[in-house]
C-alpha positions, -999 to 999 in steps of 0.1 A, spaced: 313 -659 707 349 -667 697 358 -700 692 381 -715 723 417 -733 708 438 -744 739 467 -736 712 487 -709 717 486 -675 737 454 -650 729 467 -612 723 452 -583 715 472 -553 697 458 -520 702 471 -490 678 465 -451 688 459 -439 654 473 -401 658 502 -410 678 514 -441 659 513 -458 696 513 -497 691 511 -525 725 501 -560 730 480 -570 759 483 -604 762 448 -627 776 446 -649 793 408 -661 784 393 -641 757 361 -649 764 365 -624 799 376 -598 779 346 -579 758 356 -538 768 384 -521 766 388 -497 793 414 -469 781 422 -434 803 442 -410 786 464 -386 807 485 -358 797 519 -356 815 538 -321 829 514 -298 813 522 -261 814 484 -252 800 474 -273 832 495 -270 867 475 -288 880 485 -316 910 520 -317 921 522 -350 902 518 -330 864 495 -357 853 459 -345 840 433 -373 831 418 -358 797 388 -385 797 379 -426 802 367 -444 772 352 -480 770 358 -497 740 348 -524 725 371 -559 717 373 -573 685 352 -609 683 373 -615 652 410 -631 651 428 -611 620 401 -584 613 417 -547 624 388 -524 642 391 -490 637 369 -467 654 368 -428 672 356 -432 707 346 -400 727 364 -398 761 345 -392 790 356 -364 819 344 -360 850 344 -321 846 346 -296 819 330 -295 783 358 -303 761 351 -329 737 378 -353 733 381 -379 709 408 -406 699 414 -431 672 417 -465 683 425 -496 655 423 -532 671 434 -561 659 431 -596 677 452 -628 673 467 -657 683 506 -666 691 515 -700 683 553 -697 700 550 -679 733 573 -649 740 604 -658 764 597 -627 780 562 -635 792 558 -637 825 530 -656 831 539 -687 818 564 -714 830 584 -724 801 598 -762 795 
């Protein structure tokens, strides 16, 4: 159980290790927040025609949250599809903090 502060804004930074990737997902009570639920989709694929749309869903994964503030989680998480055999894995590094001076840009928060 991580300990609650009512200082400061909870984010957690997820990497994609392959891709370089990097975002912030910013919580509002950690506490709700113990999986990570990631779906990776592969956009205007010529391998796959597939729907109209070009977007293929390669597999779900549920991942884990850091319980840590400061200690990076890196794991390989297999993806789960709905059809076909192909294994599919990806690289996920995790990292969870806390933001003392809240982004301007955050939405969810009225600023003084």
């Amino acid at each position: 159980m991580i300990e609650n502060e009512d200082v400061g804004l909870h984010v957690m930074i997820v990497r994609v290790v392959d891709i370089r990737a990097k975002s912030m997902i910013f919580l509002d009570s950690f506490d709700d927040y113990t999986f990570l639920n990631v779906e990776v989709q592969r956009f205007h694929s010529t391998q796959d025609p597939g729907p109209s749309s070009g977007r293929i869903i390669l597999g779900r994964a549920r991942i884990p949250s850091p319980k840590l503030f400061y200690h990076e989680v890196v794991g390989s998480f297999s993806l789960i599809k709905s059809e076909g055999n192909t294994k599919v894995h990806i690289i996920v590094a995790m990292r969870l903090e806390r933001i003392n001076n809240i982004p301007y840009w955050y939405p969810f928060i009225a600023h003084s």
